[in-house]
mmJSON file of the N, C-alpha and C atoms, coordinates in Angstrom:
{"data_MODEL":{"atom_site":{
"group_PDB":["ATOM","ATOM","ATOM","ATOM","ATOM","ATOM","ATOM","ATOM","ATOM","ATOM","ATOM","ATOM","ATOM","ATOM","ATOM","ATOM","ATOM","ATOM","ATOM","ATOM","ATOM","ATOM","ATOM","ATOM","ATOM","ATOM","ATOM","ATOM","ATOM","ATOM","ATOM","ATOM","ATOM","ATOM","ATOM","ATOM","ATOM","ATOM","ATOM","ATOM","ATOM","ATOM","ATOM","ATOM","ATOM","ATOM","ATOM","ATOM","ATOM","ATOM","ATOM","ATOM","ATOM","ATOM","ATOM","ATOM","ATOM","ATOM","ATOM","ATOM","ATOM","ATOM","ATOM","ATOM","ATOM","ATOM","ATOM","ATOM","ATOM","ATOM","ATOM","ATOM","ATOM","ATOM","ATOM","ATOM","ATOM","ATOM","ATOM","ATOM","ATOM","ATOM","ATOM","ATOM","ATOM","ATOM","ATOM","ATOM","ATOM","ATOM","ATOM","ATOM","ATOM","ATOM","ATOM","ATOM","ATOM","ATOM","ATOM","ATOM","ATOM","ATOM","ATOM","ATOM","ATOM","ATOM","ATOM","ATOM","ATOM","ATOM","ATOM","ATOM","ATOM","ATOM","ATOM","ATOM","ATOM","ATOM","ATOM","ATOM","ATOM","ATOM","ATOM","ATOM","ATOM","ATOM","ATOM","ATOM","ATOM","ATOM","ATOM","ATOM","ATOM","ATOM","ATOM","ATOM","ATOM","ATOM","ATOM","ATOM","ATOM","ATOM","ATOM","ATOM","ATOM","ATOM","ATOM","ATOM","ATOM","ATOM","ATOM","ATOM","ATOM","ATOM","ATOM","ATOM","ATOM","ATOM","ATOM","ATOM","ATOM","ATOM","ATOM","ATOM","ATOM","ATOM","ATOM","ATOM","ATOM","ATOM","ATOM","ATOM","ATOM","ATOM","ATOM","ATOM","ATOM","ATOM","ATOM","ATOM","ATOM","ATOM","ATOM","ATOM","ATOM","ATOM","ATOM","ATOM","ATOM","ATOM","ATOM","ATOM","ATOM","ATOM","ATOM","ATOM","ATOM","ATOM","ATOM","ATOM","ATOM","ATOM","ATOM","ATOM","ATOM","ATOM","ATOM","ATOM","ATOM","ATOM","ATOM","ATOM","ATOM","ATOM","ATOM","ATOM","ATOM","ATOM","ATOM"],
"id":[1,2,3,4,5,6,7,8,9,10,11,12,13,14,15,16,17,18,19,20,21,22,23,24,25,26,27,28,29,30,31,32,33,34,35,36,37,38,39,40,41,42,43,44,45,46,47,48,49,50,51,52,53,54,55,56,57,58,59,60,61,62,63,64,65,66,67,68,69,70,71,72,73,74,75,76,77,78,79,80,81,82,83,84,85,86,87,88,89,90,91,92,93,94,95,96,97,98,99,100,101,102,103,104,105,106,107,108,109,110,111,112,113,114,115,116,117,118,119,120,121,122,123,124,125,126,127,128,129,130,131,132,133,134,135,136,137,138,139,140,141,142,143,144,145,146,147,148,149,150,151,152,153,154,155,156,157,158,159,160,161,162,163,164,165,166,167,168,169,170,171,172,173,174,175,176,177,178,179,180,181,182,183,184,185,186,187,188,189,190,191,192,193,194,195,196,197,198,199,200,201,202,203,204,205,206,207,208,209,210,211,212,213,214,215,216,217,218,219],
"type_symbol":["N","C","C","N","C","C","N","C","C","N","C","C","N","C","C","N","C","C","N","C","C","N","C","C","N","C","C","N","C","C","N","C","C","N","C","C","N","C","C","N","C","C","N","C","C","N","C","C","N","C","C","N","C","C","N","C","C","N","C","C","N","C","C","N","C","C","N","C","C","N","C","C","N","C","C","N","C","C","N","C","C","N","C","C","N","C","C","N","C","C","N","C","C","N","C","C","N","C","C","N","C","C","N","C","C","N","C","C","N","C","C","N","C","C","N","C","C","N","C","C","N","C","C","N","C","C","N","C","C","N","C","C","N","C","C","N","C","C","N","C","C","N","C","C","N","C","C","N","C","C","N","C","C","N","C","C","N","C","C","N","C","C","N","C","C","N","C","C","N","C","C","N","C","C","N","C","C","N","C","C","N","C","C","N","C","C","N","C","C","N","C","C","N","C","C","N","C","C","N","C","C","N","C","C","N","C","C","N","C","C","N","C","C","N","C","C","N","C","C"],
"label_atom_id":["N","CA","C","N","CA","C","N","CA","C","N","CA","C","N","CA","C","N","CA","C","N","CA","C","N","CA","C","N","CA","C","N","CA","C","N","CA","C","N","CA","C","N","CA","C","N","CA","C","N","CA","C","N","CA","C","N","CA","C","N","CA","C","N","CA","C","N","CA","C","N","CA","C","N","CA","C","N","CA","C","N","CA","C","N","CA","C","N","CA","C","N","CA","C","N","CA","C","N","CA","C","N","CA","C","N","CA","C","N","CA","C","N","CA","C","N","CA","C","N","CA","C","N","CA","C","N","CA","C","N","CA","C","N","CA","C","N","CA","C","N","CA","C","N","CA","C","N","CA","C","N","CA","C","N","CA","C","N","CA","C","N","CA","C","N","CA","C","N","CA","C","N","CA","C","N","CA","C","N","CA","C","N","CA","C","N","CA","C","N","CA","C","N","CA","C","N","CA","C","N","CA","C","N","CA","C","N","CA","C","N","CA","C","N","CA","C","N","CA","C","N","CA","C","N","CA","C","N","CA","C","N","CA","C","N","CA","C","N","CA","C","N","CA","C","N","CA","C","N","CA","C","N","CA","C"],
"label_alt_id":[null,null,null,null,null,null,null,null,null,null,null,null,null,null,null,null,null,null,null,null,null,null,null,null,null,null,null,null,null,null,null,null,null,null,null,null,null,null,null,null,null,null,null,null,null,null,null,null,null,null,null,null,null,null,null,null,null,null,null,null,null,null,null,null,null,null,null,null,null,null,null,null,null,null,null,null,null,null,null,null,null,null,null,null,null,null,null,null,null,null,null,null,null,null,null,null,null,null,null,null,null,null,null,null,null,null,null,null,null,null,null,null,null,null,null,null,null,null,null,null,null,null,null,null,null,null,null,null,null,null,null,null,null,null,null,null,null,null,null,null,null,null,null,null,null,null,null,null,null,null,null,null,null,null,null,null,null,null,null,null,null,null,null,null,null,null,null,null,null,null,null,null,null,null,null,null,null,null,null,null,null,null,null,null,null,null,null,null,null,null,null,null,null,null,null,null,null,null,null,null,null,null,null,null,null,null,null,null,null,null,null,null,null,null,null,null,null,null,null],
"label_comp_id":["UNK","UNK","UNK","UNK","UNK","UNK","UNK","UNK","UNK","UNK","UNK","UNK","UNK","UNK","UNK","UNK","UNK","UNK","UNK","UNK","UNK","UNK","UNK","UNK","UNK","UNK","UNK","UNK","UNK","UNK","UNK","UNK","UNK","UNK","UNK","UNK","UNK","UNK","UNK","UNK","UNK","UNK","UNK","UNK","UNK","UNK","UNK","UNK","UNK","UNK","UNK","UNK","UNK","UNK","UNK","UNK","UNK","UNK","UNK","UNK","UNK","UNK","UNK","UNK","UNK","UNK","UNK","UNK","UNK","UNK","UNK","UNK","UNK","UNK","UNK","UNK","UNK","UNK","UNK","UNK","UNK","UNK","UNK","UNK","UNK","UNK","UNK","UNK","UNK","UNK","UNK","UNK","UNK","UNK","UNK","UNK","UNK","UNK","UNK","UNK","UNK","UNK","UNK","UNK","UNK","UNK","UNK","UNK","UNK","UNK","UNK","UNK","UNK","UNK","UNK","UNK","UNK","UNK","UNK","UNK","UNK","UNK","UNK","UNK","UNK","UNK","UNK","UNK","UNK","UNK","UNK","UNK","UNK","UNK","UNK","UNK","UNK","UNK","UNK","UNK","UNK","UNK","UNK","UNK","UNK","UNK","UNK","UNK","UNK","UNK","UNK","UNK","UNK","UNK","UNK","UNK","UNK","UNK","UNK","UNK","UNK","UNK","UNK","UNK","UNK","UNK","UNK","UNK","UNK","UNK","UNK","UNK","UNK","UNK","UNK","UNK","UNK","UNK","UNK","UNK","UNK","UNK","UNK","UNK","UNK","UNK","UNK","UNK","UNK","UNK","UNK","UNK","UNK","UNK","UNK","UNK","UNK","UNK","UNK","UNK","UNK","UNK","UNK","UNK","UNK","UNK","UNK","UNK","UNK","UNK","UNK","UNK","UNK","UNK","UNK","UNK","UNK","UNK","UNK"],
"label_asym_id":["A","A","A","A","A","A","A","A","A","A","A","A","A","A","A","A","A","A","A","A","A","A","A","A","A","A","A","A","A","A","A","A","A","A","A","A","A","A","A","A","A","A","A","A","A","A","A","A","A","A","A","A","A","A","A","A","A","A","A","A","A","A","A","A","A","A","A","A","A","A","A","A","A","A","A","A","A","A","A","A","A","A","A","A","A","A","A","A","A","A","A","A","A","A","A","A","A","A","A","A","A","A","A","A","A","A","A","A","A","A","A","A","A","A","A","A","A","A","A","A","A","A","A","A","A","A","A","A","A","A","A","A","A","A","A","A","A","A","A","A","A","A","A","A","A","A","A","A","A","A","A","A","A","A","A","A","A","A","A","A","A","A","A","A","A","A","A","A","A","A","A","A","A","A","A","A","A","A","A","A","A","A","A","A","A","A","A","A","A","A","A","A","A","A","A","A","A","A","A","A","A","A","A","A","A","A","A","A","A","A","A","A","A","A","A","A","A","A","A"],
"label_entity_id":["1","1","1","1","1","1","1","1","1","1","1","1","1","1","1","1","1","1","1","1","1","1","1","1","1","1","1","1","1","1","1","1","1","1","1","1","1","1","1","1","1","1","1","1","1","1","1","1","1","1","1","1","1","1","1","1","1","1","1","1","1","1","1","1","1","1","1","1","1","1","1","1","1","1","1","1","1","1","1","1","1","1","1","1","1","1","1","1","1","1","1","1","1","1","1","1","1","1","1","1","1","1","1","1","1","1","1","1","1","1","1","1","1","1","1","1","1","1","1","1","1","1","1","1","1","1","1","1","1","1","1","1","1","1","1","1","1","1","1","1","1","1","1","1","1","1","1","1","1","1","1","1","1","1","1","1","1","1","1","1","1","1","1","1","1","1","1","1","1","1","1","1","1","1","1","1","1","1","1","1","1","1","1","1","1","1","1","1","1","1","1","1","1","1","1","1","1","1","1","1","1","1","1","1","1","1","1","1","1","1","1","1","1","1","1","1","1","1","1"],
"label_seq_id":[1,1,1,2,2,2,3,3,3,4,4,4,5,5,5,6,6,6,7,7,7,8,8,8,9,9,9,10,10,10,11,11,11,12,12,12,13,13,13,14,14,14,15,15,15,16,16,16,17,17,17,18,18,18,19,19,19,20,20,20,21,21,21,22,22,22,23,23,23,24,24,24,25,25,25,26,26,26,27,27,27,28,28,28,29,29,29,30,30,30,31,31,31,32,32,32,33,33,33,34,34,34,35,35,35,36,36,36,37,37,37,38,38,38,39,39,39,40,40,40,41,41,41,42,42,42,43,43,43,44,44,44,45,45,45,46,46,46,47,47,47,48,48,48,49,49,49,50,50,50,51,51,51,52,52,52,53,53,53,54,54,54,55,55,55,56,56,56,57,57,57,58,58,58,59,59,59,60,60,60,61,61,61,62,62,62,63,63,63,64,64,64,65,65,65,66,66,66,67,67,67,68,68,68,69,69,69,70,70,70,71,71,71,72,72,72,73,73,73],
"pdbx_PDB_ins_code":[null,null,null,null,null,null,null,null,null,null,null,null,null,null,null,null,null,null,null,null,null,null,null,null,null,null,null,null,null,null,null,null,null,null,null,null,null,null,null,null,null,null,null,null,null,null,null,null,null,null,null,null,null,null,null,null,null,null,null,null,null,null,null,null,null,null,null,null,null,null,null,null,null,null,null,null,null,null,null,null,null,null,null,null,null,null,null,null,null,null,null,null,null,null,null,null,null,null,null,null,null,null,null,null,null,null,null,null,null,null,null,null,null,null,null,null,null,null,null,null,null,null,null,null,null,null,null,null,null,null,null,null,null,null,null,null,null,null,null,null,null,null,null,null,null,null,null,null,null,null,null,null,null,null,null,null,null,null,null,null,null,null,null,null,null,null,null,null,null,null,null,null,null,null,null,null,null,null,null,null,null,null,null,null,null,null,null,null,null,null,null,null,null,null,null,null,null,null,null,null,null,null,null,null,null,null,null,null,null,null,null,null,null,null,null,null,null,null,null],
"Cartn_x":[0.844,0.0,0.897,0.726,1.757,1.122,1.684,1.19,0.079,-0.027,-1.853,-2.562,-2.281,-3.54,-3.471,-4.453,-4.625,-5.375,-6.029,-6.927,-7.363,-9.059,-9.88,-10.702,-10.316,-11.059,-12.156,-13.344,-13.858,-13.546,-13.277,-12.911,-13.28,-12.949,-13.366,-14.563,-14.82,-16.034,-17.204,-17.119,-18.223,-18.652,-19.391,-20.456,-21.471,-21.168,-22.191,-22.939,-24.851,-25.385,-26.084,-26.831,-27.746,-29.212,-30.136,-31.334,-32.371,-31.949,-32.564,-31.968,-30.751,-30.324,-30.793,-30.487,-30.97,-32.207,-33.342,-34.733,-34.948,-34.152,-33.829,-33.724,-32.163,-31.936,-32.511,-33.385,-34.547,-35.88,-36.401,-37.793,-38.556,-38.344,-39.723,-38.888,-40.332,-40.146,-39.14,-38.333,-37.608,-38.414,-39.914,-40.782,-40.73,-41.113,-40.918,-39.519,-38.375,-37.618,-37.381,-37.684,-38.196,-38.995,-39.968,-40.917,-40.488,-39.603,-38.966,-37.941,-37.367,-36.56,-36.914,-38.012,-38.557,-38.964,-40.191,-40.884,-40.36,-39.224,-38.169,-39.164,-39.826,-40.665,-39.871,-38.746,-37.877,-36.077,-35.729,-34.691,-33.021,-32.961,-31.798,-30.969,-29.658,-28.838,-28.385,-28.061,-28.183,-26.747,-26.239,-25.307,-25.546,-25.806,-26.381,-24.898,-24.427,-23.453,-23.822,-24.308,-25.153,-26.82,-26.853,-28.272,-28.038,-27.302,-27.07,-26.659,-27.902,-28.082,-27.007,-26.606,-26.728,-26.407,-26.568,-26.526,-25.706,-25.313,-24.351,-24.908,-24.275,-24.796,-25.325,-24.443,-24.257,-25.065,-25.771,-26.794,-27.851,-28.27,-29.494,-29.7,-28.541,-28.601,-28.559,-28.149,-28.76,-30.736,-31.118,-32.352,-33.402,-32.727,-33.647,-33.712,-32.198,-32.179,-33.17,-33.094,-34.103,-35.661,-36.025,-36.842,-37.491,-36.805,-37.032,-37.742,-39.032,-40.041,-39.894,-39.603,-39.582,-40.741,-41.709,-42.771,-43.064,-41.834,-41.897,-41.527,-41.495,-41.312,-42.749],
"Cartn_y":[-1.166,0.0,1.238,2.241,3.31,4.001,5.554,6.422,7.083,7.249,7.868,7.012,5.724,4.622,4.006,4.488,3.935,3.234,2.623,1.361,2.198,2.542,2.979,2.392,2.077,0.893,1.971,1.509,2.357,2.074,2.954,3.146,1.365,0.601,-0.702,-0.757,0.58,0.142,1.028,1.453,2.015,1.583,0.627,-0.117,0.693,0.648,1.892,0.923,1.166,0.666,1.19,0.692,1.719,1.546,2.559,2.496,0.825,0.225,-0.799,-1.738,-1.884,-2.648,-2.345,-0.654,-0.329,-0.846,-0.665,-0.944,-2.227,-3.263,-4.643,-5.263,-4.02,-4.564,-3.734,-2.867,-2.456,-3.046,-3.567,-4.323,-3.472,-2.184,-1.763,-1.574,-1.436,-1.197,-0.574,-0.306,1.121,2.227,2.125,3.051,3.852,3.505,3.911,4.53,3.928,4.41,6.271,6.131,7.413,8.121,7.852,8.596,9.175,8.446,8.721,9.868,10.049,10.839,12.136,11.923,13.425,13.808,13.364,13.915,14.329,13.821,13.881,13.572,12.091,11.747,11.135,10.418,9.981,10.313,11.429,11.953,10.845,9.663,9.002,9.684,9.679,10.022,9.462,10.422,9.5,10.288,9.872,10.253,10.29,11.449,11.647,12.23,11.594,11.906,11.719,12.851,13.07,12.623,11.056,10.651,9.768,9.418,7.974,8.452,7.596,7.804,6.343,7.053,5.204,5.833,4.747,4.97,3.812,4.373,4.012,3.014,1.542,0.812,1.244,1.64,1.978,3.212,4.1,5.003,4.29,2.954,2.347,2.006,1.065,0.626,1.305,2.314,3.728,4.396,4.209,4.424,3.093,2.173,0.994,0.802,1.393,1.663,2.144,3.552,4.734,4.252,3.048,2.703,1.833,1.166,-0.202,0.757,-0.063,0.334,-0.783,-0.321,-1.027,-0.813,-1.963,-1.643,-1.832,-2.401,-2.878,-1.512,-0.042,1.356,2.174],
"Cartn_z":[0.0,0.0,0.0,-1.205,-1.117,-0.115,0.171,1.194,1.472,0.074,-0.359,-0.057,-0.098,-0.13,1.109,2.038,3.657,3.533,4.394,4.636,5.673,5.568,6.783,7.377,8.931,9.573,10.741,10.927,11.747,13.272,14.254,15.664,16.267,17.09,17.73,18.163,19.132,20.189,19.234,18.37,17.641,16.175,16.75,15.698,15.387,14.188,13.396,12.735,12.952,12.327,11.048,9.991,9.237,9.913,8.712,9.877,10.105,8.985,8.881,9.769,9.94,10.937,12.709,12.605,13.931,14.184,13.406,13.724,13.972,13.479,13.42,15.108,15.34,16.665,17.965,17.877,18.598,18.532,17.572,16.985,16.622,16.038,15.079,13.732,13.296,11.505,11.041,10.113,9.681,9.32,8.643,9.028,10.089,11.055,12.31,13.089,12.949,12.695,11.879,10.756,10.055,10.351,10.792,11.971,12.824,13.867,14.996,14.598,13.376,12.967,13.083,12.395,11.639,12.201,13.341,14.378,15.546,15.906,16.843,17.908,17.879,19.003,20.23,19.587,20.568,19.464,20.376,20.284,20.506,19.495,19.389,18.693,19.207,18.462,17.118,15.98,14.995,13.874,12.883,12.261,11.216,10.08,8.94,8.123,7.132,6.191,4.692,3.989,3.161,2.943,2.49,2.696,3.583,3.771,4.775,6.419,6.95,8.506,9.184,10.225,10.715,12.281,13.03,14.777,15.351,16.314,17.149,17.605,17.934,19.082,19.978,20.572,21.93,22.251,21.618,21.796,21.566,20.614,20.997,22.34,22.588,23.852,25.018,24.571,26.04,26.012,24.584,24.497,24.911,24.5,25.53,27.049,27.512,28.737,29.045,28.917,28.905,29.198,27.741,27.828,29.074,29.985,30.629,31.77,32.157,32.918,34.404,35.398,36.597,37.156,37.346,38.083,39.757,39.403,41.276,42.453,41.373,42.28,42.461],
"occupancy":[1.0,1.0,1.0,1.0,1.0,1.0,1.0,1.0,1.0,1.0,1.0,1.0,1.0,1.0,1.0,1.0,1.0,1.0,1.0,1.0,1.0,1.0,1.0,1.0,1.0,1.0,1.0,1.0,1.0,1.0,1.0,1.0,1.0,1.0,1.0,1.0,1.0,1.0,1.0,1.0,1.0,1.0,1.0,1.0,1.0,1.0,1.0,1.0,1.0,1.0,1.0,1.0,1.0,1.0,1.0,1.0,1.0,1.0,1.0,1.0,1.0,1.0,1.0,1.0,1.0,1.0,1.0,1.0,1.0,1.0,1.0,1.0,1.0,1.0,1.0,1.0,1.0,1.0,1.0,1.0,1.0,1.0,1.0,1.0,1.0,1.0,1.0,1.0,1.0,1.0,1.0,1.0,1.0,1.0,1.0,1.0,1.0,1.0,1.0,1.0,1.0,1.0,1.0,1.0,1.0,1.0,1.0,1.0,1.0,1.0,1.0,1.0,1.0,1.0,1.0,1.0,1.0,1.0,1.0,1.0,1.0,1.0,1.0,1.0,1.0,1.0,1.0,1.0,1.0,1.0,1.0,1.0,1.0,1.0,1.0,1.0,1.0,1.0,1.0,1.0,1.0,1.0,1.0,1.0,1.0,1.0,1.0,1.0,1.0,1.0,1.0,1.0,1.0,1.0,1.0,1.0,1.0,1.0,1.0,1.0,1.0,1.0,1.0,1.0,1.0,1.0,1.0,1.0,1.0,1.0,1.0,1.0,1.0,1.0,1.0,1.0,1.0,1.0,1.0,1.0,1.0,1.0,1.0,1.0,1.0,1.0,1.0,1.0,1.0,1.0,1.0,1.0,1.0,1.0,1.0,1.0,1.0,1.0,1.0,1.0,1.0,1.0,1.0,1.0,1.0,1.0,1.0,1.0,1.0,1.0,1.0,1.0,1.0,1.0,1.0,1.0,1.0,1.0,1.0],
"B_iso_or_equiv":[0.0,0.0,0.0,0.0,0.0,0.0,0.0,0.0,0.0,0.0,0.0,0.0,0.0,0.0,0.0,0.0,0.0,0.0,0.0,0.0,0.0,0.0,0.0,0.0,0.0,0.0,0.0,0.0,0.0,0.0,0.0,0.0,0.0,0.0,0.0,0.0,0.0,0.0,0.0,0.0,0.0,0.0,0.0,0.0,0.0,0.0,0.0,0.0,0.0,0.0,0.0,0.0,0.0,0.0,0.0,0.0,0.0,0.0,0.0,0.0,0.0,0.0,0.0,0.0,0.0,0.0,0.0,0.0,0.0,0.0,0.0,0.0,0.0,0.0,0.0,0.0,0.0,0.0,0.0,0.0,0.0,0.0,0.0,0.0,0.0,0.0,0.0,0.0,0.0,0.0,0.0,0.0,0.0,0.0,0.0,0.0,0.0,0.0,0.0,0.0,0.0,0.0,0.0,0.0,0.0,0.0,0.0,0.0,0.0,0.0,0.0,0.0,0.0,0.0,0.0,0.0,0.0,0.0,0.0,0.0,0.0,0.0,0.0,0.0,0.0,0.0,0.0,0.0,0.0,0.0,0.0,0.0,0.0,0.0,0.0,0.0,0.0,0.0,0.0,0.0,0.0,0.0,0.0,0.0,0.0,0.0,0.0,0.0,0.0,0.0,0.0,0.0,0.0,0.0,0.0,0.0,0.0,0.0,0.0,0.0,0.0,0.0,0.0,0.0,0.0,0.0,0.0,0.0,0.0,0.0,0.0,0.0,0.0,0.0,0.0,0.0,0.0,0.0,0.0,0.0,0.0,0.0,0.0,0.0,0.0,0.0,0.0,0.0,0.0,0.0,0.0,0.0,0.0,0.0,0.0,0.0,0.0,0.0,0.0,0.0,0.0,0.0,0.0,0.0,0.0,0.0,0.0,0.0,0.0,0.0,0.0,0.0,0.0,0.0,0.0,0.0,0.0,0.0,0.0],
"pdbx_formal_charge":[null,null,null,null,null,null,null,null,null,null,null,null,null,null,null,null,null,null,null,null,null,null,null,null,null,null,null,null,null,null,null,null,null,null,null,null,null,null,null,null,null,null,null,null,null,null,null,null,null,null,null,null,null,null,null,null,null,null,null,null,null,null,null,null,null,null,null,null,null,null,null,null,null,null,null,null,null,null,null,null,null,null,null,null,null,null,null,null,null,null,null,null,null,null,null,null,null,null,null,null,null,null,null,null,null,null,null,null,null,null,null,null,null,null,null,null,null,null,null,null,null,null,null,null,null,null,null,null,null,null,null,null,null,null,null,null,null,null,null,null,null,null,null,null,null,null,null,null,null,null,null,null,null,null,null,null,null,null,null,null,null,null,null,null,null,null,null,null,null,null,null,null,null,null,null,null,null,null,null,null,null,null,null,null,null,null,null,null,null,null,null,null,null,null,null,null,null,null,null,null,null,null,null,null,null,null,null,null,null,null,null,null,null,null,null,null,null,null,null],
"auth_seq_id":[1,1,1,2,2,2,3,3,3,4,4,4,5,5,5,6,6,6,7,7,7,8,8,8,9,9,9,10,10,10,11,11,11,12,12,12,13,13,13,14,14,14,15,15,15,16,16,16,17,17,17,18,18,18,19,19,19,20,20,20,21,21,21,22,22,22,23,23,23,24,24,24,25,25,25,26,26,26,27,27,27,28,28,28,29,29,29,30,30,30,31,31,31,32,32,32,33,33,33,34,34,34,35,35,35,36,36,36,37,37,37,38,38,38,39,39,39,40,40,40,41,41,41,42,42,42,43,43,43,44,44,44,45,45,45,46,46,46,47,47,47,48,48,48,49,49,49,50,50,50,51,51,51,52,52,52,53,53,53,54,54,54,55,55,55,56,56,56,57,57,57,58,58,58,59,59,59,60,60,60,61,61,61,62,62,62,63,63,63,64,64,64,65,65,65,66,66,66,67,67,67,68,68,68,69,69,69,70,70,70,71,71,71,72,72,72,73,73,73],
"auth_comp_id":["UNK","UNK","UNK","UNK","UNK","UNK","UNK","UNK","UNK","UNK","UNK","UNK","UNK","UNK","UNK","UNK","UNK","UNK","UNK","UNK","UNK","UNK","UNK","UNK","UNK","UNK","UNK","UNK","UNK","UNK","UNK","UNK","UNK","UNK","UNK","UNK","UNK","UNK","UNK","UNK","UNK","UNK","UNK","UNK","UNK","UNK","UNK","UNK","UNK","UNK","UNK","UNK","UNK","UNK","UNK","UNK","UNK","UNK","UNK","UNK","UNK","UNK","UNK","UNK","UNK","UNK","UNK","UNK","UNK","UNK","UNK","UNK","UNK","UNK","UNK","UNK","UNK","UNK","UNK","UNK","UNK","UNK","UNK","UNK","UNK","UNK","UNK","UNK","UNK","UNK","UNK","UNK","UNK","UNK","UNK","UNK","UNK","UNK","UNK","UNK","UNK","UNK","UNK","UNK","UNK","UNK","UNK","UNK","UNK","UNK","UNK","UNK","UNK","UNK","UNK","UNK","UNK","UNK","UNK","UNK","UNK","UNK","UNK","UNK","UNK","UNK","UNK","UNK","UNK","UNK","UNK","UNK","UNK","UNK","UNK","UNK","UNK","UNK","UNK","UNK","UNK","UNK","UNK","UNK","UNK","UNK","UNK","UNK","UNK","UNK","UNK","UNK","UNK","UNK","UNK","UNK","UNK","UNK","UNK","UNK","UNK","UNK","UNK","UNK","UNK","UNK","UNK","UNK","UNK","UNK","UNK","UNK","UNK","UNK","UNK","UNK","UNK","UNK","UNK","UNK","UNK","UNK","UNK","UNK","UNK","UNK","UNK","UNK","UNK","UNK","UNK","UNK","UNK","UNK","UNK","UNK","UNK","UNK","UNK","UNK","UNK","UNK","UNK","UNK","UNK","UNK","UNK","UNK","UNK","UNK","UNK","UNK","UNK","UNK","UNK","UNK","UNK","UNK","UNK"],
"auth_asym_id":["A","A","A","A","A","A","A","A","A","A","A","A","A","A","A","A","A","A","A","A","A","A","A","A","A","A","A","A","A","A","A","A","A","A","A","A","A","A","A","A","A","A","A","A","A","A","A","A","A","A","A","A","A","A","A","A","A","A","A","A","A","A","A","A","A","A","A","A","A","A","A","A","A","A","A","A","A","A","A","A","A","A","A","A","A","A","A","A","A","A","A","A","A","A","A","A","A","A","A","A","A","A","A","A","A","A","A","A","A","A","A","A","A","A","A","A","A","A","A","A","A","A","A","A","A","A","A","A","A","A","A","A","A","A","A","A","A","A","A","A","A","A","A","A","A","A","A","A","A","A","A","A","A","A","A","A","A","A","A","A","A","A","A","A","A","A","A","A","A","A","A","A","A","A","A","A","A","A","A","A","A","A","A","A","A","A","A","A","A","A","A","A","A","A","A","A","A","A","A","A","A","A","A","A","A","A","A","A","A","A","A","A","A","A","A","A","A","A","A"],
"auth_atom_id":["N","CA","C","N","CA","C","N","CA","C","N","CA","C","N","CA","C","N","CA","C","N","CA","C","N","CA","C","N","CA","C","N","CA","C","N","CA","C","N","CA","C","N","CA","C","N","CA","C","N","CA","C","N","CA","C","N","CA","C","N","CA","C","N","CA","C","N","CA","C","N","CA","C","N","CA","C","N","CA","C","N","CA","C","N","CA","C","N","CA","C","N","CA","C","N","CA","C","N","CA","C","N","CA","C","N","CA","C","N","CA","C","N","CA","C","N","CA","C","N","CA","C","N","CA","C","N","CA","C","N","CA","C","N","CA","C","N","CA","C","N","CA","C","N","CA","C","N","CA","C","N","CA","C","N","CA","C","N","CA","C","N","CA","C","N","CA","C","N","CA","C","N","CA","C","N","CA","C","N","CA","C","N","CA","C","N","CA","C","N","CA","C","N","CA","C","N","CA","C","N","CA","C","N","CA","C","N","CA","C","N","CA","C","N","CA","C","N","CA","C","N","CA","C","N","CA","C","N","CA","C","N","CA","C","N","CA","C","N","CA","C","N","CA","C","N","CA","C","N","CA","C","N","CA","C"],
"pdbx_PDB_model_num":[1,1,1,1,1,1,1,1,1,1,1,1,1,1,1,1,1,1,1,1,1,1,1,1,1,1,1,1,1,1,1,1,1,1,1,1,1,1,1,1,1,1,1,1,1,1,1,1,1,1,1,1,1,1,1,1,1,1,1,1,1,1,1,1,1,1,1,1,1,1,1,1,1,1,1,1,1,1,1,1,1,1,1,1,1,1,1,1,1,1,1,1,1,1,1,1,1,1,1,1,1,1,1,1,1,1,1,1,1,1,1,1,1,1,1,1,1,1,1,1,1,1,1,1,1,1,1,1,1,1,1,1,1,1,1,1,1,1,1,1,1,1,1,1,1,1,1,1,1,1,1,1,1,1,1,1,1,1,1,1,1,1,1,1,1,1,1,1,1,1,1,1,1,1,1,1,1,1,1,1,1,1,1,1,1,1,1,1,1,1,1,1,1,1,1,1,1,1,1,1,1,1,1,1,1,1,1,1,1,1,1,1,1,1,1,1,1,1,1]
}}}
């Protein structure tokens, strides 16, 4: 590989998903997903680089947090 030509690997702990995958590993639609976008009904963080969205693991998994309902309080 000459000097110009790097190999770009993305960071270890940041698994970037797209939106279809995210919605995948949350369980709603990607519809919904898009919904959630636009309406900013639930404010996930998300990474938009031209048309293409995609989200962090690890910010889903802080919004399911978010989500988990303890009823035993």
């Amino acid at each position: 590989m000459s000097a110009k030509e790097t190999k770009l690997t993305p960071p270890q702990n940041t698994e970037l998903l797209s939106s279809h995958q995210a919605s995948i590993y949350i369980g709603v639609s990607p519809g919904t997903m898009e919904v959630w976008r636009c309406t900013k009904r639930y404010q996930i963080p998300f990474i938009k680089v031209g048309r293409l969205v995609r989200y962090r693991k690890s910010e889903l998994d802080s919004f399911l947090d978010q989500q988990t309902v303890d009823e035993k309080k």
